[in-house]
Structures are given as structure tokens and as C-alpha cells.
BASE-850101 format. One record per residue (C-alpha): residue number from 1; x, y, z. Coordinates in Angstrom, 3 decimals, padded with zeros to 6 digits. Layout:
! BASE-850101
+-----+----------+----------+----------+
!   n !       xx !       yy !       zz !
+-----+----------+----------+----------+
! NUM !        X !        Y !        Z !
...
+-----+----------+----------+----------+
***
This chain:
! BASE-850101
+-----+----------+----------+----------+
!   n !       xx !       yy !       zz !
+-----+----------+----------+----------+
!   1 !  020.833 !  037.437 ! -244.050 !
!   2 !  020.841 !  038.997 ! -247.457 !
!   3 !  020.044 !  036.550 ! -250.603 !
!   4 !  021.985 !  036.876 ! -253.510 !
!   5 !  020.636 !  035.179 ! -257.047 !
!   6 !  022.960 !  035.599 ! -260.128 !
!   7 !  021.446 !  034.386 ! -263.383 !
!   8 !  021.394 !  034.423 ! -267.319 !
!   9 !  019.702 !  033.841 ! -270.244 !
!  10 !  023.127 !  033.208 ! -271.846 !
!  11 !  025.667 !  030.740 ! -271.520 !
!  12 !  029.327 !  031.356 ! -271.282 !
!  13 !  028.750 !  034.960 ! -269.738 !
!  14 !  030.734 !  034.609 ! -266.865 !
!  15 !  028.164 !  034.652 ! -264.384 !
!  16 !  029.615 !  032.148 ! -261.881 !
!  17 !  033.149 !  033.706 ! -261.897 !
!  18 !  031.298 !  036.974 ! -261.015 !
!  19 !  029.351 !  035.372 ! -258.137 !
!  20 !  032.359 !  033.791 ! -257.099 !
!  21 !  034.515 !  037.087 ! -257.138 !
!  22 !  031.444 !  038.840 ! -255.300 !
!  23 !  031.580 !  036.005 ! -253.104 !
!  24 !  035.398 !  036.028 ! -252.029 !
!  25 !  035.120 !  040.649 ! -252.085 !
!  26 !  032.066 !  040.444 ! -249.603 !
!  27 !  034.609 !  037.644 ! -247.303 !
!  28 !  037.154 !  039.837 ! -247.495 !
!  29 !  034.815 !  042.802 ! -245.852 !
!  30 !  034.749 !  040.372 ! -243.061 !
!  31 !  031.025 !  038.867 ! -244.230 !
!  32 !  030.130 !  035.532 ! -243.562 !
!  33 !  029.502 !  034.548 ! -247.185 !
!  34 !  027.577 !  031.205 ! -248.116 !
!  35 !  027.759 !  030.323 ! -252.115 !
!  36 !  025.219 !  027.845 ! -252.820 !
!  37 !  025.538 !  026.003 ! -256.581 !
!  38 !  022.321 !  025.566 ! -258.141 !
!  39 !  024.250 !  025.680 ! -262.148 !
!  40 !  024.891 !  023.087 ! -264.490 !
!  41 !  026.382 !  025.131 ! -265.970 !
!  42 !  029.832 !  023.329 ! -267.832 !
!  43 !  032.183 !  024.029 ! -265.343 !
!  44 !  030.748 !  024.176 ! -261.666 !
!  45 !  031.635 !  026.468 ! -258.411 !
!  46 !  033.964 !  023.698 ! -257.117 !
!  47 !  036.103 !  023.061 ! -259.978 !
!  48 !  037.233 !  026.472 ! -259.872 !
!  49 !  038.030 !  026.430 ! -256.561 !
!  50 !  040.011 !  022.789 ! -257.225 !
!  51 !  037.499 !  021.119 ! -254.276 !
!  52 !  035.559 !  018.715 ! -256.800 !
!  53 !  037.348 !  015.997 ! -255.257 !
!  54 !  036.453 !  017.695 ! -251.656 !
!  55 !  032.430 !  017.028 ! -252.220 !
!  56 !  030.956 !  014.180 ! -250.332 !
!  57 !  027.636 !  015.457 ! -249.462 !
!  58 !  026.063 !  017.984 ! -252.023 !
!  59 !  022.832 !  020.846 ! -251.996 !
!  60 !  020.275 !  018.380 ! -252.997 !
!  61 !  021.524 !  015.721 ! -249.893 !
!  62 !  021.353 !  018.508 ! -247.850 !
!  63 !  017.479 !  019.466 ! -249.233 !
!  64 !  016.381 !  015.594 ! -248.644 !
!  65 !  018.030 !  015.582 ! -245.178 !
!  66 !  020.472 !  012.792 ! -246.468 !
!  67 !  023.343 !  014.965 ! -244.447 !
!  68 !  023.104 !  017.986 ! -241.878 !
!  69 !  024.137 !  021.536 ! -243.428 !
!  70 !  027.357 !  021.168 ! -242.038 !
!  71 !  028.332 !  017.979 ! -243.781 !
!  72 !  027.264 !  019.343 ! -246.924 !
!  73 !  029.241 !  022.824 ! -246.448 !
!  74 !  032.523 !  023.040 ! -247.775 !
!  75 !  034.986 !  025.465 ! -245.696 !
!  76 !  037.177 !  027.897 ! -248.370 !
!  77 !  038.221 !  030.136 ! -245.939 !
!  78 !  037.378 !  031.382 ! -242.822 !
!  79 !  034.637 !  033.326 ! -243.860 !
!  80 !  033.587 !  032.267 ! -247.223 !
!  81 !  031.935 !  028.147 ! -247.959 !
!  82 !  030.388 !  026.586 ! -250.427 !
!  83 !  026.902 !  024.203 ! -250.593 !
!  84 !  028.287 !  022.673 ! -254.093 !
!  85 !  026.417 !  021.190 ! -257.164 !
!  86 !  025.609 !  017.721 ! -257.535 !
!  87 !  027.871 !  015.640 ! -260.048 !
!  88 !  025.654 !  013.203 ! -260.792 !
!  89 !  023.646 !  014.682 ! -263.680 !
!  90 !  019.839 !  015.445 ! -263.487 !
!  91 !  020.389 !  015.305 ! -259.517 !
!  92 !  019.351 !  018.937 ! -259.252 !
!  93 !  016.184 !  018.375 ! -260.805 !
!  94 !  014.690 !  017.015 ! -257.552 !
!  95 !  014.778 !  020.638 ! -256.376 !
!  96 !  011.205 !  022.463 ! -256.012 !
!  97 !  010.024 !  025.755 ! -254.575 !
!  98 !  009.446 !  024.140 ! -251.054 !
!  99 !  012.532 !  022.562 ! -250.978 !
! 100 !  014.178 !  026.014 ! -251.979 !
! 101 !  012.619 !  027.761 ! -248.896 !
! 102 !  013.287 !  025.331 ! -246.752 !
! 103 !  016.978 !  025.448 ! -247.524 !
! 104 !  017.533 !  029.628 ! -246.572 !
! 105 !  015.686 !  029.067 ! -244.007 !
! 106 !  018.744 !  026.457 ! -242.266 !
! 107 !  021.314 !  029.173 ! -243.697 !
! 108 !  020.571 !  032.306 ! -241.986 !
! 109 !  023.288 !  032.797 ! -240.054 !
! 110 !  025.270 !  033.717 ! -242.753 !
! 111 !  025.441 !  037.651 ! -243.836 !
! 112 !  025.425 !  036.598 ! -247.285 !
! 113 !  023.809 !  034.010 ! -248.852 !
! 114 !  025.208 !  034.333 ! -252.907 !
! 115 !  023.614 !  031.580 ! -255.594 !
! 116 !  024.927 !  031.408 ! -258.552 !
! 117 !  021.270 !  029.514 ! -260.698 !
! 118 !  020.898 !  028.983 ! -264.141 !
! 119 !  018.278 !  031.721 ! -265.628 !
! 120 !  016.130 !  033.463 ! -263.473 !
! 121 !  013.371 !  031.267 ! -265.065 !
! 122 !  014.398 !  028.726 ! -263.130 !
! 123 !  010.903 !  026.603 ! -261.677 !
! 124 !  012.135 !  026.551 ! -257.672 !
! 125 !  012.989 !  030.128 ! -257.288 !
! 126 !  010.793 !  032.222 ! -254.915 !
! 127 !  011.430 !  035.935 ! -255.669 !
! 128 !  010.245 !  036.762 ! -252.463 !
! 129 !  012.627 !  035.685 ! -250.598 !
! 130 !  015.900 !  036.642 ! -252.905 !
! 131 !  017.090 !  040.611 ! -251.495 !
! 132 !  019.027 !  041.228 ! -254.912 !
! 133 !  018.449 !  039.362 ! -258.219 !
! 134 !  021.345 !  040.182 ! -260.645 !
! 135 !  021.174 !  039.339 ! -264.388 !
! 136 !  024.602 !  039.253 ! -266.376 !
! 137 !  024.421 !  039.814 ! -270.089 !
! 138 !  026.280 !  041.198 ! -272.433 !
! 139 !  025.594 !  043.738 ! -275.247 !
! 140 !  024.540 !  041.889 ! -278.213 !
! 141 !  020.929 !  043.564 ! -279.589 !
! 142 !  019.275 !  040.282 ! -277.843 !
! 143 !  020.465 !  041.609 ! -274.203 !
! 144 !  017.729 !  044.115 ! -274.224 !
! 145 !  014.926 !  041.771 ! -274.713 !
! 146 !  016.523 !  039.375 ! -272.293 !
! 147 !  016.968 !  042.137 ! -269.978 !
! 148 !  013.598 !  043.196 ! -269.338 !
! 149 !  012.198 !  039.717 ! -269.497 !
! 150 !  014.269 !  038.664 ! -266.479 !
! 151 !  013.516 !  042.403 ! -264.773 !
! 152 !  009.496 !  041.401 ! -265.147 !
! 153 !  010.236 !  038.019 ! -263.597 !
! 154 !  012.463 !  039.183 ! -260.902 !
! 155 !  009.649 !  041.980 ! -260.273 !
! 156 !  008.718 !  039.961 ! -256.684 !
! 157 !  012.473 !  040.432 ! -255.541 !
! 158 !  013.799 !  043.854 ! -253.124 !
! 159 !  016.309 !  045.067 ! -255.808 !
! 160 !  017.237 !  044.211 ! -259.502 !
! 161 !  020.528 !  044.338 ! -260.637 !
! 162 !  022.359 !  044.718 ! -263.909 !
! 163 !  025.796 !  043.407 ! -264.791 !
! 164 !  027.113 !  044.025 ! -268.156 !
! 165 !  030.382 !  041.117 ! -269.066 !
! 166 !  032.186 !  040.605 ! -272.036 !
! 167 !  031.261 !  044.284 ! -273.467 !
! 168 !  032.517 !  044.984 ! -276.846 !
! 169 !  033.287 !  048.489 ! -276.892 !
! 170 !  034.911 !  048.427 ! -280.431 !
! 171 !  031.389 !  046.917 ! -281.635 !
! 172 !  029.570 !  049.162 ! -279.805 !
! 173 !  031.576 !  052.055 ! -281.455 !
! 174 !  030.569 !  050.735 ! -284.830 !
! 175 !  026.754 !  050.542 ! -284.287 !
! 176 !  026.438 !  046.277 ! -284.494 !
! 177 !  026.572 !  045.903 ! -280.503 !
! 178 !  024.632 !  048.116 ! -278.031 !
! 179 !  026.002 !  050.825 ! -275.989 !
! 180 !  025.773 !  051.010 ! -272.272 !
! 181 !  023.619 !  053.957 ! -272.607 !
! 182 !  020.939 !  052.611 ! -275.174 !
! 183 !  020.999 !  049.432 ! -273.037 !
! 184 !  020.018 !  051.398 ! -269.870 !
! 185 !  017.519 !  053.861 ! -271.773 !
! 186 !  016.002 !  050.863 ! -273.475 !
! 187 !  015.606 !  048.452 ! -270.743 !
! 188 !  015.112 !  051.714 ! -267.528 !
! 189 !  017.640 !  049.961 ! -265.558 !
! 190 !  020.884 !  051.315 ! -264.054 !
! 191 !  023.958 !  049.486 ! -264.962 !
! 192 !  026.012 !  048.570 ! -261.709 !
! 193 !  028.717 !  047.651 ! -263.554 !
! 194 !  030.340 !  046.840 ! -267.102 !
! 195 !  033.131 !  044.536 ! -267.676 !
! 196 !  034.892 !  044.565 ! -271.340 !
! 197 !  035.782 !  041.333 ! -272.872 !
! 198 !  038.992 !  040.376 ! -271.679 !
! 199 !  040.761 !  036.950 ! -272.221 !
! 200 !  041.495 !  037.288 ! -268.970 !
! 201 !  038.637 !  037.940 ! -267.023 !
! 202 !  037.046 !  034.751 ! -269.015 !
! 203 !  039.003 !  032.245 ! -268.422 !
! 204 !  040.587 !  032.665 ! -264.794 !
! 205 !  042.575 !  029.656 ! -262.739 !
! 206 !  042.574 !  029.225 ! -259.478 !
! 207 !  045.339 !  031.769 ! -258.342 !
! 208 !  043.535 !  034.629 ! -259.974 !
! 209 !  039.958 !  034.181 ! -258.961 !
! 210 !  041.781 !  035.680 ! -255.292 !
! 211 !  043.485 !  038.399 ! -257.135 !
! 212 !  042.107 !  041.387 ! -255.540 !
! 213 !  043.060 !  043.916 ! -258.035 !
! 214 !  041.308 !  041.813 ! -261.393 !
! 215 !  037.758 !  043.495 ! -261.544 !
! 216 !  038.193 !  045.064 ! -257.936 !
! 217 !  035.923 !  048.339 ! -259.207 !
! 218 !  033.282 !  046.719 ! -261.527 !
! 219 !  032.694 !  044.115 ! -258.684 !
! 220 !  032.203 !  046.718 ! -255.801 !
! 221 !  030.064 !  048.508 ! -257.952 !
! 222 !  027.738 !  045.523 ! -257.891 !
! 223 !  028.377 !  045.545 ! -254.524 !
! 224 !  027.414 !  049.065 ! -253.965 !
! 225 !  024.322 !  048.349 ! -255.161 !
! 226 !  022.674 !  045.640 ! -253.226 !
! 227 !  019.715 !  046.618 ! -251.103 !
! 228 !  020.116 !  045.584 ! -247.692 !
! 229 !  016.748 !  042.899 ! -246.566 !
+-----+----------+----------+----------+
***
């Protein structure tokens, strides 16, 4: 099983549409792909995916043993399910470290194991058992400093991953965002991929998140660079 975190110090980066479109790539490959939705953040996993009216059981039931894994999975496809988010607000507060262990333990027969968390800060997280932490940002001057604050925490983790959304290249042309090369020289990382802001790639229904062709390269990029556990 290979664990997947995706997390950000900044909201409205587009980090769960990227972990979904890793998500559905890796299911495509033929990977048994688990997404598990520990973010509250304003629109969840399932709403994308128009199953919000699908959840009965949700991560934290499955946690307390309210429900077995399998009533708490929701099928998308043959190879790709979701664990979703609590609605109930404050629900995934009851989530600690233990807790957080407990639960990859029950889900290793999946290849992939892909959670899409708030920041990296987050309290329950145990590095140690996450293969590839990836941090989405953008290029604003504060990316750097965010950067290498979430590369120190995610120090405990096999690989660290950086995935630039929403870049500005007109900006970055003018000297008041950062380019992609002053962002890797600044922060010593390698950026796996860089998506430019696009209306597109920001606000995507249903019937595109499945589109094959919309961020195809920057997404197997990311994908190229996950370290195997």
C-alpha cells in the first residue's frame, strides 16, 4: 500500500481536485485507489463526485467502529472509492494520531491509499507512515516560506512532493509573483509539476473531473514522482 497525503497552507488552491484527478489517473492504471476525506475544506470529495446524498456511514464512524470499512466505503468505480467527510460539522475533530493509524492499518489492501487533509499541520497525522506528502501552493512570495515549513514537518515522511496550481506566469514575468525557478532554488525542492491559473482547471463539474486530457501531463508528473513504500 502506498499513502498519499495532499495538503496546504492555503485555501482555495485546488488541492482536492488534484487529489481527486490523481486519484481517478492512478484507477485508470488499473490501481486499486482508496481516497479518504479528512478536509473541511468548503466543498468536500463527495460533492464533486455528486454522492453527498450517497453517505450514510462516514471516516470518523468507521474510526469509532460505529460501521465496518465496507459500510463506510463508497464504490465510484471499479477501482477507485471513497471513505468521505463527515457533514456534521466539528465531527472530524474526534480524530487523533491513534485513531489515524489504526485506520491504514484496515485499508491495506488497496495500492493506493490518497488523503486529501487540511495542512500538513494537521494534529493526527503520523509522517511515518504517509510514503509521499505533497504540498500544493501557488507562487505568491508567501509560497516559499510555506514551502519549507511544510518540507521540515513532512521531514518523517519517504518522499516530499511539490505541486505548483494556479501559477501566474504573466506575474511572474513582471517580478511581483515568483518564478518556478527561484521557488525551487529558494525552497531546494524539485517541482513535480506546475499548473497555470486556468478558469477551468478551478472550477471543474462533474463531467470534467473524468476528462482525461484536462491536466493529463502535470498530473503524471506528480505521479512520476511518488516513491514507492
Amino acid at each position: 500500500m502506498n499513502v498519499i497525503l495532499t495538503g496546504s497552507q492555503k485555501n482555495n488552491i485546488g488541492k482536492t481536485i488534484i487529489s481527486l484527478k490523481i486519484a481517478i489517473e492512478l484507477s485508470r492504471q488499473g490501481k486499486k485507489v482508496l481516497l479518504m476525506d479528512l478536509s473541511s475544506g468548503k466543498i468536500k470529495i463527495s460533492e464533486y463526485l455528486n454522492m453527498n446524498e450517497d453517505i450514510i456511514y462516514d471516516i470518523v464512524d468507521v474510526i469509532k467502529k460505529t460501521c465496518t470499512l465496507e459500510q463506510g466505503i463508497i464504490e465510484i468505480n471499479e477501482n477507485l472509492s471513497l471513505l468521505p467527510c463527515p457533514r456534521i460539522s466539528g465531527k472530524i475533530n474526534e480524530i487523533n494520531k491513534e485513531s489515524f493509524i489504526n485506520l491504514l492499518q484496515i485499508v491495506e489492501a488497496y495500492d493506493y491509499v490518497i488523503i486529501d487533509a487540511d495542512k500538513l499541520t494537521s494534529v493526527y497525522l503520523d509522517f511515518s507512515k504517509i510514503d509521499n506528502a505533497i504540498t500544493i501552493n501557488n507562487n505568491d512570495f508567501s509560497s516559499i516560506k510555506e514551502i519549507n515549513s511544510d518540507k521540515t514537518i513532512s521531514s518523517k515522511a519517504a518522499n516530499f512532493i511539490v505541486a505548483i496550481n494556479k501559477y501566474n506566469n504573466k506575474k511572474a514575468k513582471k517580478g511581483i509573483m515568483m518564478k518556478s525557478n527561484d521557488i525551487e532554488k529558494l525552497t531546494e525542492t524539485t517541482i513535480s509539476a506546475i499548473i497555470e491559473e486556468n478558469i477551468k482547471y478551478s472550477q471543474l463539474q462533474y463531467e470534467k473531473l473524468f476528462d482525461a486530457d484536462l491536466q493529463k501531463t502535470e498530473i503524471n508528473n506528480i505521479i512520476k514522482n511518488l516513491k514507492m513504500p
